[in-house]
N, C-alpha and C positions, 0 to 999 in steps of 0.2 A: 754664700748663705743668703738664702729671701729671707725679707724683714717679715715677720708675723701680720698678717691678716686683722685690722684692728677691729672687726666684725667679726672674729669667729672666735664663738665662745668656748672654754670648755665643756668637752660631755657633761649635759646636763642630766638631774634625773627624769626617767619617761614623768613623774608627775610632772616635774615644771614645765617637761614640752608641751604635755599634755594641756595643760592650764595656759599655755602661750599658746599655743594654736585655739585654742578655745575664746581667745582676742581677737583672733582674727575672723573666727565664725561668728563672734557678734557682729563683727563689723560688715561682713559679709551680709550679714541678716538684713542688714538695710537693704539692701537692692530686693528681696524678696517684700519685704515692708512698701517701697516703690512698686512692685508690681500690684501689689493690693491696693494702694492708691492709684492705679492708673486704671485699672476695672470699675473703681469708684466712679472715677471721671469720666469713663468713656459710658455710663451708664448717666453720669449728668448729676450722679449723685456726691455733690461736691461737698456739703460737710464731711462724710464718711472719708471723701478724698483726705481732706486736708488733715483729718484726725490721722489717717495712716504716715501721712510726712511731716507730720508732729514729731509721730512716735519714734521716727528714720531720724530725725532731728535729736531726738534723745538720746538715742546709737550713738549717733556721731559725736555728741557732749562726752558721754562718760568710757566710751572705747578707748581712749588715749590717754587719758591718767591709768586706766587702767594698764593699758601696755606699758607705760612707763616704768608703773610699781612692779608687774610681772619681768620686765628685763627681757619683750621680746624680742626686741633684737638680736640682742646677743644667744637669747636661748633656741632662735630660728630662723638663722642668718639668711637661710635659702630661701626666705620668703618676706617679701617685701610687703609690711605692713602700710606705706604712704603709698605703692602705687596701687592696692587695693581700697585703699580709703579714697584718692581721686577718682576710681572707677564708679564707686558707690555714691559719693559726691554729686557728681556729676549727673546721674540719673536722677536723686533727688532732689538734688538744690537746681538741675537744669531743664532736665527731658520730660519728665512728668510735668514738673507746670510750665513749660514750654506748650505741652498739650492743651491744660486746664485754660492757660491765657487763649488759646489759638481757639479753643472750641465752646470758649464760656457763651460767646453775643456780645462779647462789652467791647469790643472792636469793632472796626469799617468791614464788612465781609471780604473786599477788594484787598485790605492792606493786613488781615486777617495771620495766612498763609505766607505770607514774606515776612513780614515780622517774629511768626513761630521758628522760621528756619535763621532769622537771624540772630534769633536767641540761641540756639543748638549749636551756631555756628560760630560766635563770639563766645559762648561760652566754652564750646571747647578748646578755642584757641587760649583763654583765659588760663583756663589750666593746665597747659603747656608753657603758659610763660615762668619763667623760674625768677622774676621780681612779682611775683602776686603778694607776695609779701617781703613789708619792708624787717630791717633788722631790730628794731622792735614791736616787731610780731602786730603792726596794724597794717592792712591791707590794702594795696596798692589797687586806687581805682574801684568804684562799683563791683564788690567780690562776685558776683554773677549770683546773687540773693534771691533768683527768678520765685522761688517759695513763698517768697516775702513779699514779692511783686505781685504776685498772685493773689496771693492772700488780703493785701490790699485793693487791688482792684474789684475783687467781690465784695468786702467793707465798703467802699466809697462808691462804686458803679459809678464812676462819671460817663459823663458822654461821650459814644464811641470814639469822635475827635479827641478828646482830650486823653482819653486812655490809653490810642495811638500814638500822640504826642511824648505824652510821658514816658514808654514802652520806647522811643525814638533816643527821649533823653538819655534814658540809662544805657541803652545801647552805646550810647558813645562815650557816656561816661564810666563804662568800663577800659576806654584805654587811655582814659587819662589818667597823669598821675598826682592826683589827690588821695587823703590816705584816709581808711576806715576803721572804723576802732574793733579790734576784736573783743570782744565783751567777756574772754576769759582769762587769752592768752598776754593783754596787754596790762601791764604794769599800776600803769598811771590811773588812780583812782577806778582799780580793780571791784574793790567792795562796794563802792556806789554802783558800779556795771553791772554787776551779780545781783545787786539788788532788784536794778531797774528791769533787769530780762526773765527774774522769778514773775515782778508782778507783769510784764507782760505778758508771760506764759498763762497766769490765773487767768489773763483777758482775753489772751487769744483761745484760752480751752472755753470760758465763757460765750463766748462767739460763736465758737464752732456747733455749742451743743445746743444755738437758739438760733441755729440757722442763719447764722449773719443779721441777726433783728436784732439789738443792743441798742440800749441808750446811749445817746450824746456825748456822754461824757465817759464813756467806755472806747466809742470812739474817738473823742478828741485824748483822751491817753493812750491810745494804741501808737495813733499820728505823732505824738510829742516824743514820744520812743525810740520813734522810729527816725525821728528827727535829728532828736541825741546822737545818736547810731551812726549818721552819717554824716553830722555836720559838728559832733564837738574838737573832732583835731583840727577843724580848718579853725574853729574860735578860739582855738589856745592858741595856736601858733599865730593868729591875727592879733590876739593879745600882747604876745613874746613879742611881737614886730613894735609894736604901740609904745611897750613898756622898756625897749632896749634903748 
């Protein structure tokens, strides 16, 4: 006797498969979402860009509580909701502003094209590693946030030097193992996190729709966020260490 299949559901009705495959066309939607931002970009028109991988950004938010409550899995075992989601990931959070970073000018022209395919290349090795995240769901190493990268370096335009430098840093510090806060899925002071990335979203949608011209203090709260985001588990647990 084989033990039962603990991913196969019972015959569900066509509306629940219905409604569970319809999880997955949202999710899918992103990558069409990507291609509209990559048209933006390859025309130079980079607000429009980044409003499109906003909106792929948004997908990705609410497609997985949504699957969850729907009970994809089980209701459509044959179809693999995470490696469709890394698929669509991947092009948004890598390939596209892998572009935007390679073709914006805020790089060395020289170090331009090696660094875009070192982002494409680290990132999708990124997403093959099955420690990208730790067991409480914060993220192992620089999550390959190239979106966010991007989207920063048009905010701050430093000088090509230093945007290559930067672009260098996180490069590597994708495969180290320091851990990143996921701002949804992690526990530990969840409803400050929720908070802090609504009001970024106001700013960052403010941003985008004044063509990256913002005040000072639109951008030092973007920065401070963004700060948060990547450096508050190193300061708890430098705490925890102080305080044990």
């Amino acid at each position: 006797m084989t033990d039962p299949n603990p991913y196969q559901a019972p015959i569900a009705s066509l509306a629940a498969r219905v409604g569970a495959f319809g999880v997955h066309i949202l999710t899918a939607l992103g990558a069409g979402l990507a291609l509209m931002a990559l048209l933006e970009g390859v025309r130079e028109h980079w607000g429009p860009m980044f409003a499109w991988l906003g909106a792929a950004l948004l997908v990705d938010a609410v497609d997985g509580p949504i699957a969850r409550r729907l009970d994809v899995v089980r209701r459509l075992p044959d179809w693999s909701g995470e490696t469709l989601d890394l698929v669509v990931d991947f092009v948004t959070y890598v390939f596209v502003p892998a572009y935007a970073i390679t073709a914006s000018g805020l790089l060395l022209p020289v170090a331009a094209p090696v660094l875009g395919v070192a982002i494409v290349v680290t990132g999708a090795l990124y997403f093959a590693d099955r420690r990208m995240k730790a067991d409480d769901n914060h993220f192992r190493g620089f999550p390959t946030l190239w979106n966010a990268a991007a989207f920063y370096l048009f905010l701050l335009k430093p000088e090509p030097v230093t945007s290559c430098v930067a672009i260098l840093l996180l490069l590597v510090l994708t495969f180290v193992p320091f851990h990143v806060v996921h701002p949804v899925r992690v526990t530990r002071l969840r409803s400050l996190n929720l908070v802090l990335m609504a009001v970024w979203g106001g700013l960052a949608l403010l941003t985008i729709v004044r063509d990256f011209r913002v005040p000072a203090a639109v951008t030092i709260g973007l920065c401070a966020i963004a700060l948060y985001i990547l450096c508050s588990d190193i300061v708890v647990r430098l705490a925890k260490r102080v305080n044990a």
